[in-house]
One Martini backbone bead per residue (centre of mass of N, CA, C, O) as a GRO file, in nm:
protein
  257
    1UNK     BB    1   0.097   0.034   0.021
    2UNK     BB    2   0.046   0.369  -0.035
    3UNK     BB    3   0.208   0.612   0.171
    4UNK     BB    4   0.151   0.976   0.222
    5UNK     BB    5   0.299   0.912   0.497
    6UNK     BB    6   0.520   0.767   0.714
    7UNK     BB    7   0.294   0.781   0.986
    8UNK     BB    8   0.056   0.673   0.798
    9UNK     BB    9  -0.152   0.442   0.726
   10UNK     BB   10  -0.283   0.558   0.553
   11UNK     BB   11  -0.404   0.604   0.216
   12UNK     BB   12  -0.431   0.792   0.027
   13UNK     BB   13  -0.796   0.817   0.000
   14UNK     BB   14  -0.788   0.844   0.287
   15UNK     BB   15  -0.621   1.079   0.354
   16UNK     BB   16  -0.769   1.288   0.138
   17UNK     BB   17  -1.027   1.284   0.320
   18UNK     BB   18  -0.953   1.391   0.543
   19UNK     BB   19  -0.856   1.676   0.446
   20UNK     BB   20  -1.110   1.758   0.281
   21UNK     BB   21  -1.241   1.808   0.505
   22UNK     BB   22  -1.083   2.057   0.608
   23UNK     BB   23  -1.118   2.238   0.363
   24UNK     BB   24  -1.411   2.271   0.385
   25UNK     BB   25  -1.380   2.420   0.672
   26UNK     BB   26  -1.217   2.668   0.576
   27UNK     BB   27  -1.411   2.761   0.351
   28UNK     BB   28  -1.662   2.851   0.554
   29UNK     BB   29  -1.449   3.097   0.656
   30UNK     BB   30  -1.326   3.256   0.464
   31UNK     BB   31  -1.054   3.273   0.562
   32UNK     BB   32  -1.137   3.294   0.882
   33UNK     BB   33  -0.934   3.106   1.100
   34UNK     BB   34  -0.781   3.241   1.252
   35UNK     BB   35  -0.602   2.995   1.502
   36UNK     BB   36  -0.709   2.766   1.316
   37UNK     BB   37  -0.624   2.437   1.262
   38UNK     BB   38  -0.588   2.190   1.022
   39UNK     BB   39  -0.671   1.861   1.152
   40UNK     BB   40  -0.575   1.508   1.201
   41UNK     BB   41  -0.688   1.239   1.366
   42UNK     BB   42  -0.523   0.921   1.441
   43UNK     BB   43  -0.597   0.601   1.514
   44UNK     BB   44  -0.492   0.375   1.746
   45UNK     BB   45  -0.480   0.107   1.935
   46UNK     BB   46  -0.204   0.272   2.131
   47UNK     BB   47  -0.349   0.579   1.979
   48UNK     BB   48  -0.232   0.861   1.844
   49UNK     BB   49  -0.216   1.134   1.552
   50UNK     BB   50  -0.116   1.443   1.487
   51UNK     BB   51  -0.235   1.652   1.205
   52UNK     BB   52  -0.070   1.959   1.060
   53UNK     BB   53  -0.242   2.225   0.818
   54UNK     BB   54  -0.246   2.499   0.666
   55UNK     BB   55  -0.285   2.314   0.406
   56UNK     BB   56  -0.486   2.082   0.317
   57UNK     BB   57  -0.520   2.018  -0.019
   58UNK     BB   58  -0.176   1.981   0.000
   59UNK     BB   59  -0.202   1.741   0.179
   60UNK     BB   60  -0.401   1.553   0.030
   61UNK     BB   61  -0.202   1.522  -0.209
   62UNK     BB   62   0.109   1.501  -0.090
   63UNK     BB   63   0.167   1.470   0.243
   64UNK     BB   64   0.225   1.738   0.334
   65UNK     BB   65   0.276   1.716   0.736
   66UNK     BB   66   0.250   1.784   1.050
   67UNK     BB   67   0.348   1.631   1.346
   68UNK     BB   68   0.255   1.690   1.637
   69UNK     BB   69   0.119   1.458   1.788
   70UNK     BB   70   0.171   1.175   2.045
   71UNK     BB   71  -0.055   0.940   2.163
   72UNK     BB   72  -0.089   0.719   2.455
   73UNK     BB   73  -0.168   0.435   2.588
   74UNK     BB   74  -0.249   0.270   2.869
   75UNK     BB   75  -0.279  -0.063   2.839
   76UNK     BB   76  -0.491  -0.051   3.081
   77UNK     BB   77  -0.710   0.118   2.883
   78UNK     BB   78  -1.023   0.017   2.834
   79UNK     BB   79  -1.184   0.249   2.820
   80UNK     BB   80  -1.412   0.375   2.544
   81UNK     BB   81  -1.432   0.640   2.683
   82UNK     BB   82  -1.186   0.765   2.728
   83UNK     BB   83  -1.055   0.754   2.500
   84UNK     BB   84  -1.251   0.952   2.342
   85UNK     BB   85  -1.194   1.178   2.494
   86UNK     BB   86  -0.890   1.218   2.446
   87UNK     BB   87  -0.933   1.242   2.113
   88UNK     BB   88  -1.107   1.480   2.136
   89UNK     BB   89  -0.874   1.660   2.282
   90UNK     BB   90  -0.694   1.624   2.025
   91UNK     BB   91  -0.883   1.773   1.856
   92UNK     BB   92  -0.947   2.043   1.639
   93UNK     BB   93  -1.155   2.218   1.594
   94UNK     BB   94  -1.373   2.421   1.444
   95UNK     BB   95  -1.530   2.697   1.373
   96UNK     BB   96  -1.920   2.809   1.349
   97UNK     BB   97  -1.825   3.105   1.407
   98UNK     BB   98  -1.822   3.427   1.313
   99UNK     BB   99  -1.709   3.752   1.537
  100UNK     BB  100  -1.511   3.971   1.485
  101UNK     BB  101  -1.282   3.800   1.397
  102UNK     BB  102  -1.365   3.553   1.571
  103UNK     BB  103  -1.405   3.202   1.699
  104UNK     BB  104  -1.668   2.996   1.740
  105UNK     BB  105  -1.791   2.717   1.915
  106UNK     BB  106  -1.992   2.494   2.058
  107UNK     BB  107  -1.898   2.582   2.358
  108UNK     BB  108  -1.949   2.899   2.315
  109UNK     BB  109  -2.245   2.924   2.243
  110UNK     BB  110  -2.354   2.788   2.464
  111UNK     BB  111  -2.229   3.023   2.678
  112UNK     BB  112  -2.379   3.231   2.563
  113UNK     BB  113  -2.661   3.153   2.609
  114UNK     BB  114  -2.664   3.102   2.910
  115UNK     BB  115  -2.563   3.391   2.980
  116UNK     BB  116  -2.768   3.532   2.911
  117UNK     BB  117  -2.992   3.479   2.988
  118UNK     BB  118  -2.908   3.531   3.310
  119UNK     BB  119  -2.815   3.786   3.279
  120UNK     BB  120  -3.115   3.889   3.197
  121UNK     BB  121  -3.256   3.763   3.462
  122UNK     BB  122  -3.143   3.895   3.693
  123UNK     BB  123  -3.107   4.207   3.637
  124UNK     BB  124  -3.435   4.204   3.587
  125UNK     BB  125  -3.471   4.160   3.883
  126UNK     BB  126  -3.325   4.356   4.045
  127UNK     BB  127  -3.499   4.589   3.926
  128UNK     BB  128  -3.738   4.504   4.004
  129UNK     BB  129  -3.696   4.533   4.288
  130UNK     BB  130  -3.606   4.845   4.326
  131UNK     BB  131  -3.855   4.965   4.103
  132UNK     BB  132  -3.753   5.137   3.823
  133UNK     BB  133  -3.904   5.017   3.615
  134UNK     BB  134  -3.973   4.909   3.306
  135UNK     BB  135  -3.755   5.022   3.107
  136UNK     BB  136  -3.519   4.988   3.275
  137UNK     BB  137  -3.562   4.673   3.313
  138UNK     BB  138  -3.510   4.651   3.022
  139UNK     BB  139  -3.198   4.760   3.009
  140UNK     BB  140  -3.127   4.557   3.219
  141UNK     BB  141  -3.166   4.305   3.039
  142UNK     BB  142  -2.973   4.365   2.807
  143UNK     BB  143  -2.693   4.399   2.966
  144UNK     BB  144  -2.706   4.138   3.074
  145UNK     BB  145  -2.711   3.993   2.855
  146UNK     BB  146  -2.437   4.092   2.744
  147UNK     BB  147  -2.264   4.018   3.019
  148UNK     BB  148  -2.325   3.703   3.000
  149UNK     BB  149  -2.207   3.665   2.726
  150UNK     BB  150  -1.897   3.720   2.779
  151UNK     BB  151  -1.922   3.510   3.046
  152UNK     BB  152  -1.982   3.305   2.922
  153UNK     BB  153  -1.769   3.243   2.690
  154UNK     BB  154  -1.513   3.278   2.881
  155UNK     BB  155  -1.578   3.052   3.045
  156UNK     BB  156  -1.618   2.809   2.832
  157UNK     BB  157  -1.326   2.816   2.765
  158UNK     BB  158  -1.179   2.764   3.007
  159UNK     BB  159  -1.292   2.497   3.070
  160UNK     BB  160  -1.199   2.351   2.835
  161UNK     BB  161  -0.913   2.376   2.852
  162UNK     BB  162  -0.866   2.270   3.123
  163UNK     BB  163  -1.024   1.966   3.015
  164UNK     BB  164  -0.796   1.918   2.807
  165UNK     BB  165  -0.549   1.918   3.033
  166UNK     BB  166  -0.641   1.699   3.172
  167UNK     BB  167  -0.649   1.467   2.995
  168UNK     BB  168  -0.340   1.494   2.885
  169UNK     BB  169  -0.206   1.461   3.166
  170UNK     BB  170  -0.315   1.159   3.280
  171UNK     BB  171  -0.009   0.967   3.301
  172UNK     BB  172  -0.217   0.674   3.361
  173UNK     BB  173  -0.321   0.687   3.073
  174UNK     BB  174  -0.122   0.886   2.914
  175UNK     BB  175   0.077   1.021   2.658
  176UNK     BB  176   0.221   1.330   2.540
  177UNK     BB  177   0.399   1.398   2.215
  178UNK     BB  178   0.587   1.663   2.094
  179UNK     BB  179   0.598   1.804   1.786
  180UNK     BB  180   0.848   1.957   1.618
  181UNK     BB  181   0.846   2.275   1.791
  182UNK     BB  182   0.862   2.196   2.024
  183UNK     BB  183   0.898   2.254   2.390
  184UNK     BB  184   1.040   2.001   2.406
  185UNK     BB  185   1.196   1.788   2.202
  186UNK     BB  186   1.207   1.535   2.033
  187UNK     BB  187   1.332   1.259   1.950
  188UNK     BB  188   1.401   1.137   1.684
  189UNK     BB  189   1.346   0.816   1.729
  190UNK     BB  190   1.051   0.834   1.778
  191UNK     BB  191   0.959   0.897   1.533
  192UNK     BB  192   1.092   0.589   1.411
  193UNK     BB  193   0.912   0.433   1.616
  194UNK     BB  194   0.616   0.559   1.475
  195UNK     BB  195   0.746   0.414   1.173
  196UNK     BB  196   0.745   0.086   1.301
  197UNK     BB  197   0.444   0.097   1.414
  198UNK     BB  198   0.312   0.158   1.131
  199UNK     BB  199   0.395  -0.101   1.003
  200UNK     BB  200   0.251  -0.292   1.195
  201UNK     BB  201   0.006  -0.216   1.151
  202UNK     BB  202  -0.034  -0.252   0.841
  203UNK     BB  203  -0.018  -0.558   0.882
  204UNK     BB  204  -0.201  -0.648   1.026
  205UNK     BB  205  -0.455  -0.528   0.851
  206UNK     BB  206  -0.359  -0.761   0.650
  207UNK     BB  207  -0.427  -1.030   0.830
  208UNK     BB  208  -0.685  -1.284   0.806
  209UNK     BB  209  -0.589  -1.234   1.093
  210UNK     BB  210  -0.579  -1.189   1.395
  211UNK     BB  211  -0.327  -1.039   1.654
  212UNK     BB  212  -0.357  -0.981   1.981
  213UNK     BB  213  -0.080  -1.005   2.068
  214UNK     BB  214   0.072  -0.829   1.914
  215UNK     BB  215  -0.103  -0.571   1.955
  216UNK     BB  216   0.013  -0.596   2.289
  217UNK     BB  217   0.318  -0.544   2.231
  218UNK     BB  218   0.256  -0.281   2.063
  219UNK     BB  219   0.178  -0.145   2.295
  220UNK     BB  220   0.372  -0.161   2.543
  221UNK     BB  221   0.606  -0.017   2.404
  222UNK     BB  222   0.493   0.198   2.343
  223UNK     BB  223   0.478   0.292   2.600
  224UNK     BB  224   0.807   0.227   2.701
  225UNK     BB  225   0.865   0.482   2.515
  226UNK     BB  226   0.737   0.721   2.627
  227UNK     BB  227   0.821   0.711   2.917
  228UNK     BB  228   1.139   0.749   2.848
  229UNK     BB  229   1.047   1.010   2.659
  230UNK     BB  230   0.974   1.181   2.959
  231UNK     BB  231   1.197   1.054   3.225
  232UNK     BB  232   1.483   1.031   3.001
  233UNK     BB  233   1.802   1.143   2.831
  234UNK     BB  234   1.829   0.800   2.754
  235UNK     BB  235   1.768   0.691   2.402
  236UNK     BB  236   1.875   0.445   2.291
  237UNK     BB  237   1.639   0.220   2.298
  238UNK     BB  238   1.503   0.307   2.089
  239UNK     BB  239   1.663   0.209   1.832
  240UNK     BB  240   1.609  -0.111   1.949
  241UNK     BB  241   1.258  -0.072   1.884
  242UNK     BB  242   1.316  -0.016   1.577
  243UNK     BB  243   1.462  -0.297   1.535
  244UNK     BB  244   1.250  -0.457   1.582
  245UNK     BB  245   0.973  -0.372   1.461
  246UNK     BB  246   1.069  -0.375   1.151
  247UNK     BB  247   1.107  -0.674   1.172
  248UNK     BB  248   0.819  -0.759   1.243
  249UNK     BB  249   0.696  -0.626   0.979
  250UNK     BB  250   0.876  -0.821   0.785
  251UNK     BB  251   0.782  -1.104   0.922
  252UNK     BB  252   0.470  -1.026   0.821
  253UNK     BB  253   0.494  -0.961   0.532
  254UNK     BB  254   0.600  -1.219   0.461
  255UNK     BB  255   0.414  -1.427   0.559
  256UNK     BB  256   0.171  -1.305   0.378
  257UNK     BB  257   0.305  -1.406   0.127
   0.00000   0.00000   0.00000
């Protein structure tokens, strides 16, 4: 099969349509796309890559894209809701609204509708205690509106930050490697382990029969290498689980044919 880049699992035709919905998503925002960079996250039985681009078009053409990073599950993290949470947290959606050059998202919409509501009935509420007449209390209510909306989604913004944080922080269940331009960097040979783990996986996945065992040693491996590259400063070992992989992926692909 032809991988049009070296960490992606995906073919040709599965790299472009992947692309091709991100080119989708920043043509309707008619080239107003803020901060917000299309992404792709890539699964895998023992955790994701995430690949960024500012032109998608020319990624799924050529396969021309940042390897932003990549995250491992420990291989005891069998809940496919928690999986689901990671996976969810480490892709950038696009915004669904553009206001003054801002891009909004729909956890942003919600907390800005909600904001609005309770900011405009608290202070329209206080105005009528105060007693203030009728027109009054209709002018406290349109700015606690005002003031609702500013503050619903500033706070559900916040919170997004937070628990998009707390979810891929929780070493006990992943591991997060940063890669590109990220400081600190990481090592070549990481890059080296995730594309020997994705020969690895491409072979699996062309086998006529499962191979449970094999996918749970390449699951663990991958933790026990992603835990010593944010561990030790010593990366040696990486270099001889490249040349194991490698053998295997060499190994499955033999005996396939």
């Amino acid at each position: 099969m032809s991988r049009p880049h070296p960490l992606t699992a995906h073919s040709e035709r599965e790299w472009a349509q992947a692309w091709e919905a991100e080119q989708r998503a920043m043509d309707a925002l008619n080239s107003q796309r803020g901060s917000w960079l299309p992404n792709v996250v890539e699964a895998r039985d023992w955790g994701a890559i995430k690949f960024t681009s500012g032109r998608p078009g020319h990624a799924g053409a050529t396969g021309q894209a940042a390897v932003d990073s990549v995250v491992v599950f420990n291989p005891d993290l069998t809940d496919r809701a928690v999986r689901s949470e990671i996976l969810h947290a480490l892709r950038d959606r696009p915004p669904v609204r553009r206001v003054l050059g801002f891009g909004f998202r729909e956890h942003h919409l919600r907390g800005a509708v909600l904001g609005a509501i309770l900011g405009a009935v608290v202070a329209a509420g206080v105005a009528a205690l105060l007693g203030i007449g009728v027109v009054l209390v209709l002018v406290a209510a349109m700015i606690g509106m005002v003031v609702g909306l500013v503050l619903g989604t500033a706070f559900t913004h916040y919170r997004f930050k937070v628990h998009r944080r707390e979810v891929l922080s929780k070493v006990h269940q992943v591991r997060r490697i940063a890669m590109g331009r990220a400081r600190p960097a990481a090592p070549r040979a990481w890059s080296q382990v995730v594309e020997a783990a994705t020969q690895v996986d491409i072979e699996l996945a062309n086998r006529p029969q499962p191979d449970p065992q094999t996918r749970q040693a390449l699951h663990l491996a991958m933790w026990e290498a992603a835990v010593l590259v944010q561990r030790s400063s010593d990366h040696t070992g990486l270099q001889v689980l490249v040349e194991e992989l490698s053998s295997l992926a060499n190994r499955l692909g033999a005996g396939r044919g």
